[in-house]
C-alpha positions as CSV (number, residue, x, y, z in Angstrom):
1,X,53.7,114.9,75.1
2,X,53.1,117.5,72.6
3,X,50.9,119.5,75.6
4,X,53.5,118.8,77.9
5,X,56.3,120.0,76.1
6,X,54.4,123.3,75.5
7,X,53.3,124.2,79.5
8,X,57.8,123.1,80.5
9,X,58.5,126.4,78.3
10,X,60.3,128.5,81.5
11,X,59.0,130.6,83.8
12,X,60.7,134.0,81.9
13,X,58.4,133.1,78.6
14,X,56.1,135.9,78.8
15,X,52.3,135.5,78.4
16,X,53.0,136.8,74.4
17,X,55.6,134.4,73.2
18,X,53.6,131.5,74.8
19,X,50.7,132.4,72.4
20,X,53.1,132.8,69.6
21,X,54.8,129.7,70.1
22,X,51.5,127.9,70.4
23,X,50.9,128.8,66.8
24,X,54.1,127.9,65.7
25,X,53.7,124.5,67.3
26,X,53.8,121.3,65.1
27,X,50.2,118.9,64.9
28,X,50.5,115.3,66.0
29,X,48.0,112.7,63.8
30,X,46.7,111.3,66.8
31,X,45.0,115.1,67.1
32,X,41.5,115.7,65.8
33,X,41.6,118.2,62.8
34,X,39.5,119.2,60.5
35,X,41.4,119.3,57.1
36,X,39.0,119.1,54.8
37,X,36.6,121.7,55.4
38,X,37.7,125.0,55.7
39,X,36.9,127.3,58.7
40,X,37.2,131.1,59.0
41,X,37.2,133.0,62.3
42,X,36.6,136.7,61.5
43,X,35.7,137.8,64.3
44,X,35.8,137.2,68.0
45,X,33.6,138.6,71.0
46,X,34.4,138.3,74.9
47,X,32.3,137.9,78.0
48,X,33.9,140.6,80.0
49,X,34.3,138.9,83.9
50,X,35.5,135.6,84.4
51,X,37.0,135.4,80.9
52,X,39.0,139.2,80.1
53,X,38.8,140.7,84.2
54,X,38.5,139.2,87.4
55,X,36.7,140.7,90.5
56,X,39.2,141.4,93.6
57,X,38.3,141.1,96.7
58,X,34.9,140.6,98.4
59,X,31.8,142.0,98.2
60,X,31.0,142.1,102.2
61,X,34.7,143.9,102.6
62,X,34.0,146.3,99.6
63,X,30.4,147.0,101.1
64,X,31.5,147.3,104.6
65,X,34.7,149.4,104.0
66,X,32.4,152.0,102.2
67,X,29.9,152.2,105.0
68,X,32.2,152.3,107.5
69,X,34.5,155.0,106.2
70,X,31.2,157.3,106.0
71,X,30.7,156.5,109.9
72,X,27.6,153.9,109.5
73,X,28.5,151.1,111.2
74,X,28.1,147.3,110.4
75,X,28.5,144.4,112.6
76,X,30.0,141.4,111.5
77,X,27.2,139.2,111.7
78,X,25.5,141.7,109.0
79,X,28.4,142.2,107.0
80,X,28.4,138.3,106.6
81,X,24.8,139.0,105.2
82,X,26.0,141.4,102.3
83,X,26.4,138.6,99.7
84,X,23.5,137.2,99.6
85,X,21.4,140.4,99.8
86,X,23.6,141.5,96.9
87,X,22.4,138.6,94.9
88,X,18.6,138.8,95.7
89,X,19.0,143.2,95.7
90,X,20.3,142.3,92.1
91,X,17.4,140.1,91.1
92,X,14.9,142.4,92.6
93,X,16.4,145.6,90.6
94,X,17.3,143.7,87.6
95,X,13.1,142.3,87.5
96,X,12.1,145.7,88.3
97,X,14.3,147.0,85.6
98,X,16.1,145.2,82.8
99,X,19.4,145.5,81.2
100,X,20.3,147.8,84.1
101,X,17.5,150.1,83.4
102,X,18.1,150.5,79.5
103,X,16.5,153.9,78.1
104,X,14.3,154.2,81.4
105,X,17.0,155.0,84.0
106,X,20.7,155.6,84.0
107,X,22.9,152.9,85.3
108,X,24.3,154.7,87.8
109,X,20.4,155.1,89.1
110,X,20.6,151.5,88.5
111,X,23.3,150.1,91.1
112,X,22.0,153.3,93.7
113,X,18.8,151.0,93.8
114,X,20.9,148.0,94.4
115,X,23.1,149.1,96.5
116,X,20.1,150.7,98.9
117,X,18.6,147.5,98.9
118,X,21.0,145.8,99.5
119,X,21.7,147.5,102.7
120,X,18.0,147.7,103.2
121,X,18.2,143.8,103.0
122,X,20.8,143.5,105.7
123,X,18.9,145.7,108.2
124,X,21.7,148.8,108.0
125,X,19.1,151.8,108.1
126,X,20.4,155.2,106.5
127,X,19.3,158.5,106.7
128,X,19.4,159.6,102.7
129,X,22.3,162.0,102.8
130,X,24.5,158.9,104.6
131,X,22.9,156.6,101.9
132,X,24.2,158.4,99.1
133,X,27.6,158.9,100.8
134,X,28.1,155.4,101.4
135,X,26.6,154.7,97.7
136,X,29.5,157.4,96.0
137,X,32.0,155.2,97.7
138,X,30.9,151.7,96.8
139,X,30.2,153.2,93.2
140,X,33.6,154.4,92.6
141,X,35.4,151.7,94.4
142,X,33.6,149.4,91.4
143,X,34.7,151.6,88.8
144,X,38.6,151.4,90.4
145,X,41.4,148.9,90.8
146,X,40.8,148.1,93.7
147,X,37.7,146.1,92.6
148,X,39.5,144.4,89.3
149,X,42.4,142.6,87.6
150,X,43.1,141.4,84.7
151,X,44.0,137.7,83.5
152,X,47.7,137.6,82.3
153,X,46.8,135.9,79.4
154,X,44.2,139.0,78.8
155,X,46.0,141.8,76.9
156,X,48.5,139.2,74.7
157,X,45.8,137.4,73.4
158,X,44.0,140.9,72.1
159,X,47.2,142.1,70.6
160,X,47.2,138.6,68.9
161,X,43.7,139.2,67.7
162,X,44.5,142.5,66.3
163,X,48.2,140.7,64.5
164,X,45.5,138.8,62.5
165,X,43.0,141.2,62.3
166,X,40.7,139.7,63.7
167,X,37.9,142.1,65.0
168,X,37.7,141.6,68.6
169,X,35.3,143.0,71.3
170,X,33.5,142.6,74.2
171,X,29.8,140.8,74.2
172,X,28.3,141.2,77.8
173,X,25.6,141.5,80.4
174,X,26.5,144.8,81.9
175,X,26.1,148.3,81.3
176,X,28.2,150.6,79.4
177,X,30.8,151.6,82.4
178,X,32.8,148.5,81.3
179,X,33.3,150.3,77.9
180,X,33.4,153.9,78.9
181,X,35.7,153.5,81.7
182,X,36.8,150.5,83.7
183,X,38.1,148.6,79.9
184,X,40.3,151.7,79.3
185,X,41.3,151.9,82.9
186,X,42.4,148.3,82.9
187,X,44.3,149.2,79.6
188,X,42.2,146.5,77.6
189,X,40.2,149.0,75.7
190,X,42.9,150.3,72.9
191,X,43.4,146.2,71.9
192,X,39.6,145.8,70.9
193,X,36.8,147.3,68.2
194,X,33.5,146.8,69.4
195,X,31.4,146.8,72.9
196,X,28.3,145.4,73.0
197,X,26.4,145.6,76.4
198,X,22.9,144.8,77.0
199,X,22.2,147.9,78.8
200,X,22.3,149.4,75.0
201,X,20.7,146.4,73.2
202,X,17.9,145.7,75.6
203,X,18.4,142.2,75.8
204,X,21.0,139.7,77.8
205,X,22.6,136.7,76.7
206,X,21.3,134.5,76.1
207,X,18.8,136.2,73.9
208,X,19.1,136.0,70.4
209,X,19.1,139.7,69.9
210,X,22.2,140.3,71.5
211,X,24.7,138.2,69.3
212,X,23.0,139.9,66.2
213,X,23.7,143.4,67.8
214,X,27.3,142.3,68.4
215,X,27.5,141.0,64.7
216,X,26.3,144.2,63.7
217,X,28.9,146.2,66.1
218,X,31.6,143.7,64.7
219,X,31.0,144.3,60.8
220,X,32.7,147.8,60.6
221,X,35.6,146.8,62.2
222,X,36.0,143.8,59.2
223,X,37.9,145.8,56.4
224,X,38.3,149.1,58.0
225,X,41.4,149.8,56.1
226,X,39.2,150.0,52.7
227,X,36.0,152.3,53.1
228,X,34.9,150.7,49.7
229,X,34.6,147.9,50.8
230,X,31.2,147.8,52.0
231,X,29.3,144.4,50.6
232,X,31.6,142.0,53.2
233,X,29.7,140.8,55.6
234,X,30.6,139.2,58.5
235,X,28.5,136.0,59.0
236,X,27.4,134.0,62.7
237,X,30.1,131.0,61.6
238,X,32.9,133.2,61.0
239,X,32.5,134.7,65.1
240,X,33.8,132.6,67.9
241,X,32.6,133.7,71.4
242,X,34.2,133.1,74.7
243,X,32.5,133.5,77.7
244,X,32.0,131.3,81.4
245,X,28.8,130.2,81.8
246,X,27.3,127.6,80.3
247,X,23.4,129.1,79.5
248,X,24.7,132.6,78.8
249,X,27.7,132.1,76.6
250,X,27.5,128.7,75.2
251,X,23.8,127.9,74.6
252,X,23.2,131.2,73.5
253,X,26.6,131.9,70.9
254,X,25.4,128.2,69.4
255,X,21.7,128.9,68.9
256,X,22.9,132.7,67.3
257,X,25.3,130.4,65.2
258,X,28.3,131.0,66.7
259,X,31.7,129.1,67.5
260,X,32.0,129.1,71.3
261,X,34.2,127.9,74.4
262,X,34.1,128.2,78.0
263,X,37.1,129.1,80.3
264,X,37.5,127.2,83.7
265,X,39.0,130.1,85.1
266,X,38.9,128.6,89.0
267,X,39.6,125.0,88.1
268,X,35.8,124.3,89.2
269,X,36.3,120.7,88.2
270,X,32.7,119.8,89.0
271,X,31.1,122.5,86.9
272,X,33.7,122.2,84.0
273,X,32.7,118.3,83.8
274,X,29.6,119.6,83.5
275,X,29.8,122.0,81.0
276,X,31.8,119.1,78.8
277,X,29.0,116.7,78.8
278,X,26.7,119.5,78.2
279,X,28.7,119.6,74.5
280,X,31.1,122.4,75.2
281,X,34.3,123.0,74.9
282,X,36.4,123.8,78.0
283,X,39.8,125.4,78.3
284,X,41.4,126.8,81.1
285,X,42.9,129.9,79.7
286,X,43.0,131.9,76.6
287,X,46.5,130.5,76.1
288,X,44.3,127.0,75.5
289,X,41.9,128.5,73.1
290,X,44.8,130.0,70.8
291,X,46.1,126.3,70.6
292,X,42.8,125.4,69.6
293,X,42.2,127.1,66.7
294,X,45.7,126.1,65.6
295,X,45.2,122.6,66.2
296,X,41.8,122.4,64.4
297,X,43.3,124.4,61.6
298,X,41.2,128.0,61.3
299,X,41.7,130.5,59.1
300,X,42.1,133.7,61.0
301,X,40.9,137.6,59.8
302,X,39.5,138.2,56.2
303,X,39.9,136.2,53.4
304,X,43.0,137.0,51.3
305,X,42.6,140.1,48.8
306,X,38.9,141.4,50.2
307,X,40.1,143.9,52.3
308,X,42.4,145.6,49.5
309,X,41.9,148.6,47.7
């Protein structure tokens, strides 16, 4: 009833006062809390797609439309073919070089290998100065709107991280574009503290090394208002990670020590079930995990006092 009552609030509540509300709302005793031990989030990091930003569109249209604006034509029956040699262009570049190339090559040298082979992989032959053409345009079409959106619920919950200072950020297998320029350009960038890609790291989730490199990114951000305050550290049980995929994001936040959900963005039923009797937790939006932490009674941001002069 008490779930119920919260989803009939009307369709003018914005996606904010929905969070806030949540918080407000009262516990019943059928609900599982914890209210003997006490729990501390400090810190919260996000997978970046599926779980902050969607992808718009498809692939074969975004493909297509940049090689046929630069005059090289595609038939249907190939342009049907892009996805999957997108997928196995991706494996072949990402084998050939990790983390989107790392400290060997830039990532913009990166996706020029993919996207070639990709096209390669389709049978659509390019003389090089057409290549790179039809490469500019794909490239900047993923760096634009036109490619992403972002979740309603995106931008309130990081405003309501940063009310309860709680140092948020992003923890993700991508390369640094997401922080330098499509974050800010979505406007998500300004609500959080830290960026953690594994083009920088040189390692992907579910690697161990990457949750302590976002640990590490995260710790600054703790107390920032008192410079003196240099001895707090920020420990794997006080970081909750949110991500979408089940290997990536929940077995590797758990082995790094971490709190971690899933979102079931899509309503994939099938995988969701999945994921639940794999021993996560599954919520639909980010709405669902602020309800959550409300319900099972966290503390949120640093302990009372620590962070004052």
């Amino acid at each position: 009833m008490l779930r119920r009552t919260f989803f009939s609030l009307t369709s003018s509540t914005s996606t904010s006062e929905k969070i806030i509300l949540c918080q407000n709302r009262h516990f019943s005793s059928h609900e599982s809390i914890n209210r003997t031990k006490s729990k501390r989030i400090r810190a919260i990091s996000c997978d970046v797609t599926g779980t902050l930003v969607s992808f718009l569109g498809r692939i074969e249209d975004h493909y297509g439309d940049a090689a046929r604006t630069c005059g090289v034509e595609i038939s249907q029956e190939k342009k049907l073919l892009i996805p999957k040699s997108f997928n196995q262009a991706y494996k072949e570049t990402s084998a050939a070089y990790p983390c989107f190339g790392n400290s060997h090559i830039s990532s913009k040298e990166w996706w020029r290998r993919c996207v070639k082979r990709s096209f390669d992989l389709v049978g659509t032959s390019m003389e090089e100065p057409e290549e790179e053409r039809v490469f500019q345009r794909v490239y900047s079409t993923f760096g634009s709107h036109a490619a992403y959106g972002v979740f309603d619920d995106a931008k309130p919950f990081l405003k309501w991280c940063k009310r309860h200072r709680i140092a948020c950020g992003v923890l993700s297998n991508a390369d640094e574009r997401y922080g330098d320029s499509i974050l800010p350009m979505l406007g998500l960038s300004d609500h959080m503290q830290f960026f953690t890609f594994s083009k920088n790291v040189g390692v992907e989730k579910p690697e161990r090394a990457i949750f302590d490199a976002a640990l590490h990114d995260a710790q600054p951000w703790l107390c920032l208002c008192n410079k003196k305050q240099t001895d707090i550290k920020l420990m794997p049980e006080e970081v909750l990670h949110i991500g979408n995929d089940f290997q990536k994001d929940y077995v590797g936040a758990r082995e790094a020590g971490f709190h971690t959900v899933l979102l079931d963005r899509y309503d994939e039923k099938d995988v969701a079930e999945r994921w639940r009797k794999g021993g996560a937790l599954v919520f639909k939006d980010l709405i669902d995990v602020v309800e959550w932490l409300g319900r099972e009674q966290y503390e949120l941001g640093p302990v009372r006092d620590e962070c004052n002069n």
